[in-house]
C-alpha positions as CSV (number, residue, x, y, z in Angstrom):
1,X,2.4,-53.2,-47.8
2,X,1.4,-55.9,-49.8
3,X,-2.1,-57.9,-48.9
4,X,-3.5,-59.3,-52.2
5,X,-4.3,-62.8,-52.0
6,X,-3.3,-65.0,-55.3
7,X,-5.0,-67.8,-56.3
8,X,-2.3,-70.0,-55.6
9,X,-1.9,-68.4,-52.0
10,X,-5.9,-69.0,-51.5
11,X,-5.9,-72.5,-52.5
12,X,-3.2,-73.2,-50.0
13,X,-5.1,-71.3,-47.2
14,X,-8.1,-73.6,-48.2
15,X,-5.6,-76.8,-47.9
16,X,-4.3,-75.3,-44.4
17,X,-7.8,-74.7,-43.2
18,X,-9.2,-78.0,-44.5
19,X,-6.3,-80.0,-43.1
20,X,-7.2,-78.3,-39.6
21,X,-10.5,-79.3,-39.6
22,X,-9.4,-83.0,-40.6
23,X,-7.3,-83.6,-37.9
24,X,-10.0,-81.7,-35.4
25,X,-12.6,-84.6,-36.6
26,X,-10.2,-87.3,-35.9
27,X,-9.1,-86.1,-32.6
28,X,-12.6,-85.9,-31.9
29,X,-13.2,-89.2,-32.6
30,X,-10.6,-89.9,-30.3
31,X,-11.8,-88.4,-27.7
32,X,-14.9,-90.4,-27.7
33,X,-13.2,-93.5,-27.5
34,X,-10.8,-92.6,-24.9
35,X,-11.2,-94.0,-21.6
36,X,-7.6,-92.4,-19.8
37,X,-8.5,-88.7,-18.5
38,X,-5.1,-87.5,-19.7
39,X,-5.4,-89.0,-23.1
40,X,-8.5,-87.3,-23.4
41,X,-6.4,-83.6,-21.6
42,X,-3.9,-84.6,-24.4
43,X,-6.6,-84.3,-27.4
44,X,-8.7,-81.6,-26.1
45,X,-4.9,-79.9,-26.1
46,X,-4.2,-80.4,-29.7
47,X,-7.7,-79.7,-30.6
48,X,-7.1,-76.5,-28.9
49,X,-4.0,-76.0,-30.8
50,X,-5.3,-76.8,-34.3
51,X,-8.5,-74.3,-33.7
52,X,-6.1,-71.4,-32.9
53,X,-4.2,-72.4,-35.9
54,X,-7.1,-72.3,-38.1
55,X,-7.3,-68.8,-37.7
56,X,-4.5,-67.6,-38.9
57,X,-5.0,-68.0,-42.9
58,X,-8.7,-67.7,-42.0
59,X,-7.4,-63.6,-40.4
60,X,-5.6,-63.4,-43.7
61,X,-8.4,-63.7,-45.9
62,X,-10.3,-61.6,-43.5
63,X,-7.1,-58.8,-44.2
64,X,-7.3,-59.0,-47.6
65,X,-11.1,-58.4,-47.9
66,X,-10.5,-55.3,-45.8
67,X,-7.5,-54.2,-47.8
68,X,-9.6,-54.7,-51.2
69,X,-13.1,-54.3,-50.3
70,X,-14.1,-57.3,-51.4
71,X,-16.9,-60.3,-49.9
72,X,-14.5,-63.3,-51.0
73,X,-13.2,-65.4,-49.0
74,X,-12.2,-69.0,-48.2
């Protein structure tokens, strides 16, 4: 099984994980400014979303550590 982690493969974790958080911001930024109650169910939805899908490269660094020993990470 293969769980080494190239440098190529990390910096497009990073991208994944940065992206995430982006969007997370703007939808939060949304939410402020939303007055409709399922505008607002709609955002907190996709923020919801995003979060769980910041964790998957955010595991995969977190398997690769354990597979190598190493501290690195994102």
């Amino acid at each position: 099984m293969r769980f080494a982690i190239t440098h190529n493969e990390k910096d497009e974790l990073q991208k994944q994980l940065k992206a995430a958080e982006q969007q997370i911001k703007n939808l939060l930024d949304r939410v402020v400014d939303a007055t409709s109650a399922s505008v607002v169910r709609a955002y907190e939805a996709r923020i919801e979303k995003l979060e769980r899908q910041k964790l998957v490269p955010i595991k995969r660094v977190e398997k690769n550590r354990a597979a190598d020993g190493t501290a690195a990470g994102l």
